[in-house]
C-alpha positions as CSV (number, residue, x, y, z in Angstrom):
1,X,93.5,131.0,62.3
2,X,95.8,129.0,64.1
3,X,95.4,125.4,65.5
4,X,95.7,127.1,69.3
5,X,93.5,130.2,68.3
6,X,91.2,127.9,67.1
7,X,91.0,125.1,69.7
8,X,90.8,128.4,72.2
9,X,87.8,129.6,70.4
10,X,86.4,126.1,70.5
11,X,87.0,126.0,74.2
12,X,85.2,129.4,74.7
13,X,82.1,128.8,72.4
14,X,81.6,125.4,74.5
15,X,82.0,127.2,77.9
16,X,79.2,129.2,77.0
17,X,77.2,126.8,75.6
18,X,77.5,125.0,78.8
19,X,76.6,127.9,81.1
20,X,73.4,128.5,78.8
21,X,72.8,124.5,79.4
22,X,73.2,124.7,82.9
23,X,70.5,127.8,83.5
24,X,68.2,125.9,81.2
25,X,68.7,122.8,83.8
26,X,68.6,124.8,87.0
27,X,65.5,127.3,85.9
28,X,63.8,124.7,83.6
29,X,60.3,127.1,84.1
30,X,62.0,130.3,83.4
31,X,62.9,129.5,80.0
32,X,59.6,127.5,79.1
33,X,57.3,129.3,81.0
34,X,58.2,132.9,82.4
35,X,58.4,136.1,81.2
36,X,61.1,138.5,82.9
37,X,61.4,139.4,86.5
38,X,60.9,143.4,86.5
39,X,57.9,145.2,84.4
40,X,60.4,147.3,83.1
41,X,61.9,144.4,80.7
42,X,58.2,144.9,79.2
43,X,58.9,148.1,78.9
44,X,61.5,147.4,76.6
45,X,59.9,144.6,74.9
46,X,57.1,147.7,74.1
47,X,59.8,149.8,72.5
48,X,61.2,146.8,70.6
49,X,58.4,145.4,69.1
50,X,57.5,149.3,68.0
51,X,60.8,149.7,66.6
52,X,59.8,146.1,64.8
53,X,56.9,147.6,63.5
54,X,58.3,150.8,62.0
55,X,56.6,153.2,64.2
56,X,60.2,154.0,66.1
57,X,60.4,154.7,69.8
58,X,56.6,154.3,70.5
59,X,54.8,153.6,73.6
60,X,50.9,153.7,72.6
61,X,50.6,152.7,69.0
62,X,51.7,155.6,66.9
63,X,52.7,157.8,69.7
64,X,56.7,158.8,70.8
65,X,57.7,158.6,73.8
66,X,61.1,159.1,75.8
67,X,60.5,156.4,78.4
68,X,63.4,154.2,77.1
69,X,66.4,154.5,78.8
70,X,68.5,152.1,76.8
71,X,67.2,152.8,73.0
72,X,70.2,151.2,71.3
73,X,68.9,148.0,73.5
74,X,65.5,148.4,71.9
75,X,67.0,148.3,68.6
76,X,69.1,145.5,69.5
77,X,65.7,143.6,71.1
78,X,63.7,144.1,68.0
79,X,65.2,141.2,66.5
80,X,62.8,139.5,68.5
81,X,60.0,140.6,67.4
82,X,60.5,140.8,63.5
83,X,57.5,139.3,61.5
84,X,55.0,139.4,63.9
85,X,56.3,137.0,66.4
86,X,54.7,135.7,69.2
87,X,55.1,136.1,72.5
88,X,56.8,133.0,73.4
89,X,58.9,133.5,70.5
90,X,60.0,137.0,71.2
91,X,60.5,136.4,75.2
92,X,63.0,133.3,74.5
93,X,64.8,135.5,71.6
94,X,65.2,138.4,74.1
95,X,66.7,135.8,76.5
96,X,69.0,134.3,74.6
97,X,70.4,137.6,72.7
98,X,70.9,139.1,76.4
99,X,73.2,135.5,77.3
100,X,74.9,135.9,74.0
101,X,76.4,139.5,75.4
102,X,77.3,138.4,78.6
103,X,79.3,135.7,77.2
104,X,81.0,138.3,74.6
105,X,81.4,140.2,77.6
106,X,83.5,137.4,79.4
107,X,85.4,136.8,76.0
108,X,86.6,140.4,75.8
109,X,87.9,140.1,79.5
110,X,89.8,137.2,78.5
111,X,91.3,139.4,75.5
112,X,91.8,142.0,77.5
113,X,93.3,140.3,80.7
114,X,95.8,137.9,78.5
115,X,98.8,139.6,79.1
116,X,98.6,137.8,82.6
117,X,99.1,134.6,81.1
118,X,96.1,132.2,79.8
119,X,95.1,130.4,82.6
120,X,94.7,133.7,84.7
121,X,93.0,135.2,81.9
122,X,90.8,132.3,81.3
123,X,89.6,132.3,85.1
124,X,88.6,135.7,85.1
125,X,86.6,135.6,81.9
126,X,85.1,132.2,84.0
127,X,84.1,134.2,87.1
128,X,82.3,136.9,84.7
129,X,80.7,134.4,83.0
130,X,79.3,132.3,86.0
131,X,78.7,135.1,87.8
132,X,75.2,134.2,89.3
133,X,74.1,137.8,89.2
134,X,75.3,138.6,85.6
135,X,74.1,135.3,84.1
136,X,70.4,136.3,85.6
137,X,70.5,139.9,84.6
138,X,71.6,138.8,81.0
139,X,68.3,136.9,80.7
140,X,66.2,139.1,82.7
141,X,65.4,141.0,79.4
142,X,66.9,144.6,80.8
143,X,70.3,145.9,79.1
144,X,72.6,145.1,81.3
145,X,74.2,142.9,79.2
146,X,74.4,145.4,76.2
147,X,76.2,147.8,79.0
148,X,78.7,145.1,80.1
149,X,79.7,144.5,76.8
150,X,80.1,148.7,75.8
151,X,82.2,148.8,79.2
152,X,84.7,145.8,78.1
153,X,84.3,146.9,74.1
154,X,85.8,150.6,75.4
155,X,88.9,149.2,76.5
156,X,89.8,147.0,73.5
157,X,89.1,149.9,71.5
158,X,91.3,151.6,73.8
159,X,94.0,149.0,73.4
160,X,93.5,148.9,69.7
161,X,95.4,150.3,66.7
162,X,92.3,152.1,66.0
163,X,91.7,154.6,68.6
164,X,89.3,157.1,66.3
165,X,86.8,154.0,67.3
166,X,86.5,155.9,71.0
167,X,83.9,158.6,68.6
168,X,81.9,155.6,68.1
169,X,82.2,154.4,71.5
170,X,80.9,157.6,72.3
171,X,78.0,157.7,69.7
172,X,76.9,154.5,71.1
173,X,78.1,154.0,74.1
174,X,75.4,156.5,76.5
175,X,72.5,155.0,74.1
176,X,73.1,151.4,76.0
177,X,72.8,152.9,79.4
178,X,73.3,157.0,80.1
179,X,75.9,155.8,83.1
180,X,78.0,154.1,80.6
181,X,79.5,157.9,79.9
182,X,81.2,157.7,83.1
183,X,83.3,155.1,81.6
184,X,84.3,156.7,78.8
185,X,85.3,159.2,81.2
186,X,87.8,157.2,83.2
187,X,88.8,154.6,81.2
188,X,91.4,156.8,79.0
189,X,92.7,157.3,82.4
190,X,93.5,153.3,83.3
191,X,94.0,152.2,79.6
192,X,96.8,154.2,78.5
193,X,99.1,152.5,75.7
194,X,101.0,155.8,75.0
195,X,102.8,157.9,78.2
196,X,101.6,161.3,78.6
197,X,98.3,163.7,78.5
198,X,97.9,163.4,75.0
199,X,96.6,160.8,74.3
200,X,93.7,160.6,77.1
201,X,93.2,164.2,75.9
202,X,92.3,163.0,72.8
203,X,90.3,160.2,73.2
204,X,88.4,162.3,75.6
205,X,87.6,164.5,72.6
206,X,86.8,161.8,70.4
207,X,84.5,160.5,72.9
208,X,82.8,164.3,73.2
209,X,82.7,164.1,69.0
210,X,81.0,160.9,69.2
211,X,78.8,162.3,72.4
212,X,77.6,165.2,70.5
213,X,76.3,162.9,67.5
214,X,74.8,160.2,69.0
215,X,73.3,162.1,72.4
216,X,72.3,165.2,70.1
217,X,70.5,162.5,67.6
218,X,68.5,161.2,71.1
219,X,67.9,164.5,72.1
220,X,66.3,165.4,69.0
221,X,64.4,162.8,69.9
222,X,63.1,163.4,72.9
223,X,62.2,166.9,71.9
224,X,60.0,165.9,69.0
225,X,58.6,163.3,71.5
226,X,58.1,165.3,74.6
227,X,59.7,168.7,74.2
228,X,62.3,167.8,76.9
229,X,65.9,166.7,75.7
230,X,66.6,164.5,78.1
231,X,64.3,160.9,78.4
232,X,61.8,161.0,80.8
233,X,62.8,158.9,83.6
234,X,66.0,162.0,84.4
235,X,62.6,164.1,85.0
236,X,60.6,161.4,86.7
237,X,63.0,159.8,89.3
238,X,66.6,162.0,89.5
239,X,64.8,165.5,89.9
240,X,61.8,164.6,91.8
241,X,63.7,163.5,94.9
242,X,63.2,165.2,97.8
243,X,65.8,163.7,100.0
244,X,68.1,166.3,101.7
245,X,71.3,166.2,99.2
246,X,74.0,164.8,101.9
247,X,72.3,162.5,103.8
248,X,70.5,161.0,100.6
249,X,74.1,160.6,99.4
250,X,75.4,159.3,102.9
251,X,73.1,156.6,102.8
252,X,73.0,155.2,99.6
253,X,76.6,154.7,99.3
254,X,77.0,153.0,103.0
255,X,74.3,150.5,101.8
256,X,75.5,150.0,98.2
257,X,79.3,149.5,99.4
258,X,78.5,147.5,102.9
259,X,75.5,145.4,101.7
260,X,74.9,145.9,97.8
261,X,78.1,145.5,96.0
262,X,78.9,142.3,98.5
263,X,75.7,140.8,98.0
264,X,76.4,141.0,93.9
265,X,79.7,140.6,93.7
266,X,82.5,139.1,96.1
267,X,81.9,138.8,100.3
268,X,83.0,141.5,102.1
269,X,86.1,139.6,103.1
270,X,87.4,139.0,100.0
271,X,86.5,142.7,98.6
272,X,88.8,143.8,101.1
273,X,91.2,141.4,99.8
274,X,91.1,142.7,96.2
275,X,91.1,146.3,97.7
276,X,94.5,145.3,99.6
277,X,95.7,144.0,96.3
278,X,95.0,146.9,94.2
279,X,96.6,149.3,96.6
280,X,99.3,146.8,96.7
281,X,99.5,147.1,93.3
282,X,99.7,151.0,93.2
283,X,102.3,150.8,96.3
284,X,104.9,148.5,93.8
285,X,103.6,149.8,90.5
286,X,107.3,150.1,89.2
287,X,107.6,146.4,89.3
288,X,103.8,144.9,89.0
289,X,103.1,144.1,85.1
290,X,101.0,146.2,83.0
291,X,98.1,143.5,83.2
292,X,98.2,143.7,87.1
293,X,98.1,147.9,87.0
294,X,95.5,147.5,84.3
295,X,93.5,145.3,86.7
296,X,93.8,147.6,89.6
297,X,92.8,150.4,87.4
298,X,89.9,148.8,86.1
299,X,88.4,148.3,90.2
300,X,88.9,151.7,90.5
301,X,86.9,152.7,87.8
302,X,84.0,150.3,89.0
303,X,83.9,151.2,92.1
304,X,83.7,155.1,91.2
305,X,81.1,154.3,88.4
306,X,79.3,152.3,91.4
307,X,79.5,155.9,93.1
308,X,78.4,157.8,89.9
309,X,74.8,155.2,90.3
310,X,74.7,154.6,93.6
311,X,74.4,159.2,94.2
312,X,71.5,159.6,91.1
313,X,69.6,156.8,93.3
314,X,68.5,156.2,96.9
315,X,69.2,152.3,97.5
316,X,65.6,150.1,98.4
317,X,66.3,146.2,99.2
318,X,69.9,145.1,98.5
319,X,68.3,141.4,97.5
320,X,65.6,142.9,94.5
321,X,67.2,142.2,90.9
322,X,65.3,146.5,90.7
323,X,68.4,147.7,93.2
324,X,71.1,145.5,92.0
325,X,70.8,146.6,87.9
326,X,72.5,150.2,88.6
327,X,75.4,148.8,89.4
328,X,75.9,145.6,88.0
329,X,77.5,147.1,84.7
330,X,80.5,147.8,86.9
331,X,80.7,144.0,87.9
332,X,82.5,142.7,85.2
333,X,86.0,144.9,86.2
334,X,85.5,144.0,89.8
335,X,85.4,140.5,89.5
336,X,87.9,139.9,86.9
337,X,90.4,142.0,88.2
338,X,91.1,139.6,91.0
339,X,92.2,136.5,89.7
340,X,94.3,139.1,88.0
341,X,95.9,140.5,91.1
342,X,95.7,137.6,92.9
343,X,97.4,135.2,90.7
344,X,101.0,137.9,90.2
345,X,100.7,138.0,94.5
346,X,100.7,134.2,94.4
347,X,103.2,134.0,91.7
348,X,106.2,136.3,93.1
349,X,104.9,134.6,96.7
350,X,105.0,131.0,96.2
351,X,107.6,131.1,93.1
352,X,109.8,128.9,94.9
353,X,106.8,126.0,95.3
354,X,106.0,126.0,91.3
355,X,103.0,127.1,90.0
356,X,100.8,124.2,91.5
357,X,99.2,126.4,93.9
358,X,98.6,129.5,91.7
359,X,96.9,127.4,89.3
360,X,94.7,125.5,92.1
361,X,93.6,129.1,92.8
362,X,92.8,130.0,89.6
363,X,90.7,126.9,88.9
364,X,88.6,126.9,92.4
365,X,87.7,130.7,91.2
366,X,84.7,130.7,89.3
367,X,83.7,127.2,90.8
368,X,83.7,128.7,93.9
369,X,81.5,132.0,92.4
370,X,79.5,129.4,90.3
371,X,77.7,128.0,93.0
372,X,75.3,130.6,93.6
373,X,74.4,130.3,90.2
374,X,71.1,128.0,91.8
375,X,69.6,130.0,94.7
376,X,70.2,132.9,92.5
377,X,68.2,131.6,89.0
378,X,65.5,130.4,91.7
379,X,65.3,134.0,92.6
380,X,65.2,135.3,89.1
381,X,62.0,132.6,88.0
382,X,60.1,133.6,91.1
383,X,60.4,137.2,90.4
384,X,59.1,136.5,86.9
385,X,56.4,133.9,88.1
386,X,55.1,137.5,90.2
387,X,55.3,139.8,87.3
388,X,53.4,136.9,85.3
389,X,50.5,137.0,88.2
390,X,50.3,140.4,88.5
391,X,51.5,142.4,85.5
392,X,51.2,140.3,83.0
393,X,47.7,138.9,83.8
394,X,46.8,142.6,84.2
395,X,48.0,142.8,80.9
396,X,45.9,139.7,79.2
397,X,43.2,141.2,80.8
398,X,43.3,144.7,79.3
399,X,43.5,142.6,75.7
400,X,39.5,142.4,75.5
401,X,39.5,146.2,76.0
402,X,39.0,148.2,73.0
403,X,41.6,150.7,71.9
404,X,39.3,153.5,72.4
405,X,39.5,152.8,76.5
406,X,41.8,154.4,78.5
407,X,43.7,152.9,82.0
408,X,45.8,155.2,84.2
409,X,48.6,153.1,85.4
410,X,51.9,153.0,88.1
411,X,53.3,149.8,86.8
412,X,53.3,150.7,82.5
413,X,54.7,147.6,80.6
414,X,53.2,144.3,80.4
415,X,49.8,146.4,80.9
416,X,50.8,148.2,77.4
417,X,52.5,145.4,75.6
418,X,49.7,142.8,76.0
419,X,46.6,145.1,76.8
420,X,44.3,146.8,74.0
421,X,43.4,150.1,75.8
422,X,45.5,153.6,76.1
423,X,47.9,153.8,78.6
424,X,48.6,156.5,80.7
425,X,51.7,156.0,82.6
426,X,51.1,157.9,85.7
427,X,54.3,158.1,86.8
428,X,55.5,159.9,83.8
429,X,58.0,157.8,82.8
430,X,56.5,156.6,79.0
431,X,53.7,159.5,79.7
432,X,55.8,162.8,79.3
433,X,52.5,164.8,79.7
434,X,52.5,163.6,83.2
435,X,55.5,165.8,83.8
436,X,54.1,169.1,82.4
437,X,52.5,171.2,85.2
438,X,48.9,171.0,83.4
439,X,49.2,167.5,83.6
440,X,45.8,167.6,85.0
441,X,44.0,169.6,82.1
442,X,46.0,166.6,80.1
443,X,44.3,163.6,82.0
444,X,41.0,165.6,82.2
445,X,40.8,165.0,78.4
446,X,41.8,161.4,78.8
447,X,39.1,159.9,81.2
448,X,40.2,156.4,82.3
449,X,37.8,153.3,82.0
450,X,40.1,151.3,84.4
451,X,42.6,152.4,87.3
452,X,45.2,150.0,88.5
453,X,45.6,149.9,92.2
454,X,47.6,148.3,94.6
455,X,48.1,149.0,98.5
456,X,50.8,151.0,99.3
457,X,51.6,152.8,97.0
458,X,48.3,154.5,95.5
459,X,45.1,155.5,96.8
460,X,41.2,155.4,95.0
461,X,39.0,158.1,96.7
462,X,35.9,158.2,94.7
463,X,33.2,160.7,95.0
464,X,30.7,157.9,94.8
465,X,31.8,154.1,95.6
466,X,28.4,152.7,94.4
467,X,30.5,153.6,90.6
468,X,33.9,152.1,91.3
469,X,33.8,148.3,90.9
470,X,36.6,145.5,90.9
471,X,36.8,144.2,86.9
472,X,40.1,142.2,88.1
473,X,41.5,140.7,90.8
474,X,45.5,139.9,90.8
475,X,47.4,138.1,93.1
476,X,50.8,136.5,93.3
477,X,50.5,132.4,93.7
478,X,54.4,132.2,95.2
479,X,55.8,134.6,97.5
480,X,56.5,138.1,96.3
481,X,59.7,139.2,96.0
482,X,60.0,141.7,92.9
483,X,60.6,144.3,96.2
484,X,60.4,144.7,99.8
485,X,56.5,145.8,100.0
486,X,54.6,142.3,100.3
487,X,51.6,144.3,100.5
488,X,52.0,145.0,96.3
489,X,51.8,141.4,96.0
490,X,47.9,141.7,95.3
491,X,46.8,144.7,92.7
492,X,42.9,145.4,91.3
493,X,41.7,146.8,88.3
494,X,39.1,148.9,88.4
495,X,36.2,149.9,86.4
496,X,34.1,153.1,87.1
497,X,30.7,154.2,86.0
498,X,30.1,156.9,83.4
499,X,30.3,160.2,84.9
500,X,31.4,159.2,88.0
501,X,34.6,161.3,89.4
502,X,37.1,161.0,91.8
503,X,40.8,161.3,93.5
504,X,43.9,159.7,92.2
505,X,46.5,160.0,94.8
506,X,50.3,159.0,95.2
507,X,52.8,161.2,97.4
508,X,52.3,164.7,97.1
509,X,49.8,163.9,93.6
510,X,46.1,164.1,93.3
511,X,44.7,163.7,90.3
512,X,41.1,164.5,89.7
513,X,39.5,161.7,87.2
514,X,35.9,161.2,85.7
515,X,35.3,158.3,84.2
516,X,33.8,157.7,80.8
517,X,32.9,154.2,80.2
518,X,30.2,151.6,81.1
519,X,30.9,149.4,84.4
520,X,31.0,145.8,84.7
521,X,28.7,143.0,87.0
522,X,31.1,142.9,89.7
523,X,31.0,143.6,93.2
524,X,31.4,147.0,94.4
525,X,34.5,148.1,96.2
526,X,33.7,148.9,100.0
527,X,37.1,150.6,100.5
528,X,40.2,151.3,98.2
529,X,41.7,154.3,100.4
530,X,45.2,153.2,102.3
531,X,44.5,152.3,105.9
């Protein structure tokens, strides 16, 4: 290695060292207190501490399930949880793995981007890495940070003297996040280092080769786990809407492109900006330089991966970290690519002033997209200060149950990965009985000790509310803002008598129960029904 090469890999390592630093400083209490901000980082945490254990993609102990989305991030996540760690332990590891791949993320930008010259290169790789909403999504404990990096690791392999990699990136690639495959798709289209079809042709085909291993391995999966190839959540969420088909799709891309992708990425003035400059780009593409044409292909393929997420979803608050995650792995593309295009604009523009005010530009940046980094980290620790009030207590609770009891559940991953009892995920997502059509006959065999409730979005008819009692009461001790609903910001626990039956409803379900355990001493419910 080179004195430069090495002083530049010096300079990288401590700009990443020094973002790290500067979370720790900002969110002191995330790091030595919190867990994650969404329940469905425990999820993963569930699927990583069984992969730990031996027992593969489990959810109860010794059962398969299809509920993870990302299982190459649960393989990645074990780490964490080798030799029996502890909680602490595993949380901070989880952390810190998820930083590490954001910051290899911003480093393969900066490979990727150098042909613009080092100091453009190095301030998009900067912006990336301060990017307030990466930087919190790559400790939240969910895998966006594991599909940021297979986005950016595409096109190196792309631009590589080993193309045959694209099988592997195929392989792989879907197993971080399913949407990633939309990348594969596109990519060949913007990274092309030879003229002609032939070559996209062919590393689409590679990518299919790859597809077919690593997607048929996952399928075979999921159809020893649940009889379904596909994981549970495509069953759960994409199928079950009900939305009419246009509309739904209307909607959800006015509100991800006029309020979602400015509120993660760049204000709407200067998206416009880099949307000017990309079809600025196209317009002069004779004479803009293959970094520059690379840029503007690389917004183009974010933005239709943004459309790809944006129609399989309909949008809720722009502000919850839940929202944001679908498209965030596009992020990285859109924000480098406009120190990129902006810098050659500047350039040819203010050539005859020297490069003083190109580099000013540069620098002010990721300064500039740095300082949201604070309200934005604040955001992240009060999310996981809720999940720790309401999930995870939930969770410690269900630890003094015996593995024998059984608890019917909406929110399914602190309640399994610190509670004791059997857990039926009632939303079918880590349950795939739940999606059969005798998913009834199914819970009729599995009475519950304990239902989880919470206003709004269940309700607890009983046939007898002299047998339905409170065993825990959780509520949030800072303002809730995991989502929209305040009203989830309290949930019970509760505990039935033996024998006694009732109705489990949510939506169109209602599911008859009978519980089959002894209650506890606490005061009887007077009303759980929704007002």
């Amino acid at each position: 290695m080179t004195p430069g090469r090495r002083l530049g890999w010096l300079a990288g390592v401590g700009c990443g060292v020094a973002v790290l630093a500067l979370t720790f400083a900002l969110a002191p209490d995330y790091w030595r207190a919190r867990g994650f901000p969404l329940d469905d980082a425990w999820i993963h945490a569930v699927y990583a501490r069984s992969v730990a254990q031996g027992d593969g993609l489990s959810y109860n102990p010794g059962v398969p399930a299809t509920g993870e989305t990302s299982p190459l991030w649960a393989f990645v996540v074990s780490v964490a949880h080798l030799g029996g760690a502890s909680v602490g332990r595993a949380v901070l590891v989880t952390k810190l793995l998820g930083f590490l791949l954001h910051a290899l993320t911003a480093a393969g930008l900066y490979a990727v981007l150098r042909g613009a010259g080092r100091l453009v290169a190095l301030s998009a790789a900067l912006v990336v890495l301060v990017s307030p909403h990466l930087v919190a999504a790559s400790i939240s404990g969910m895998e966006v940070p594991l599909a940021t990096l297979a986005a950016v690791g595409f096109v190196l392999v792309l631009r590589g003297q080993r193309p045959w990699l694209y099988a592997l990136c195929g392989a792989l690639g879907p197993l971080a996040r399913p949407e990633v495959g939309v990348f594969l798709v596109l990519l060949p289209l913007v990274v092309r280092p030879q003229p002609g079809w032939k070559p996209v042709v062919r590393r689409w085909l590679e990518a299919a080769a790859g597809l077919v291993l690593g997607g048929g391995a996952w399928a075979a999966w999921n159809l020893y786990a649940s009889g379904r190839p596909l994981p549970a959540t495509f069953y759960a969420k994409v199928t079950s809407s009900r939305a009419p088909l246009l509309p739904s799709l209307l909607h959800s891309h006015w509100v991800g492109y006029s309020e979602l992708l400015p509120e993660v990425s760049w204000p709407w003035p200067v998206l416009l900006v880099l949307v000017a400059l990309v079809l600025l780009t196209v317009w002069r593409r004779q004479s803009a330089s293959g970094t520059e044409r690379l840029a503007a292909g690389l917004v183009a393929v974010a933005l239709a991966f943004c459309s790809a997420s944006l129609a399989l979803r309909r949008m809720g608050q722009v502000e919850s970290f839940y929202a944001q995650r679908y498209v965030l792995p596009a992020l990285p593309f859109l924000l480098a690519a406009l120190p990129v295009l902006l810098g050659g604009w500047l350039e040819r523009r203010l050539a005859r002033h020297g490069p003083r005010l190109p580099a000013l530009a540069m620098a002010v940046l990721p300064l500039v997209m740095a300082t949201g980094l604070a309200p934005r980290l604040a955001r992240l620790e009060n999310d996981a200060h809720n999940i720790d009030d309401l999930q995870v207590q939930e969770g410690l609770f269900l630890s003094h149950a015996s593995p024998g009891d059984v608890v019917w559940v909406l929110d399914a991953g602190a309640s399994r990965f610190f509670g004791r009892a059997f857990v039926v995920d009632l939303l079918g997502l880590n349950t795939p009985q739940m999606l059969d059509e005798d998913a009834q006959a199914w819970l009729t065999q599995h009475p519950p000790r304990f239902l989880e409730w919470t206003k709004g979005w269940a309700a607890i008819q009983p046939d007898d509310k002299s047998g339905l009692r409170i065993a825990g009461t959780f509520q949030t001790s800072t303002e809730y803002t995991v989502s929209h609903q305040k009203e989830m910001g309290t949930r019970l626990l509760m505990e039935c008598a033996p024998g006694v039956g009732g109705v489990y409803a949510r939506k169109s379900n209602r599911w008859r129960y009978m519980c089959a355990a002894a209650p506890s001493a606490q005061p009887v419910v007077e009303d759980t029904r929704e007002p």
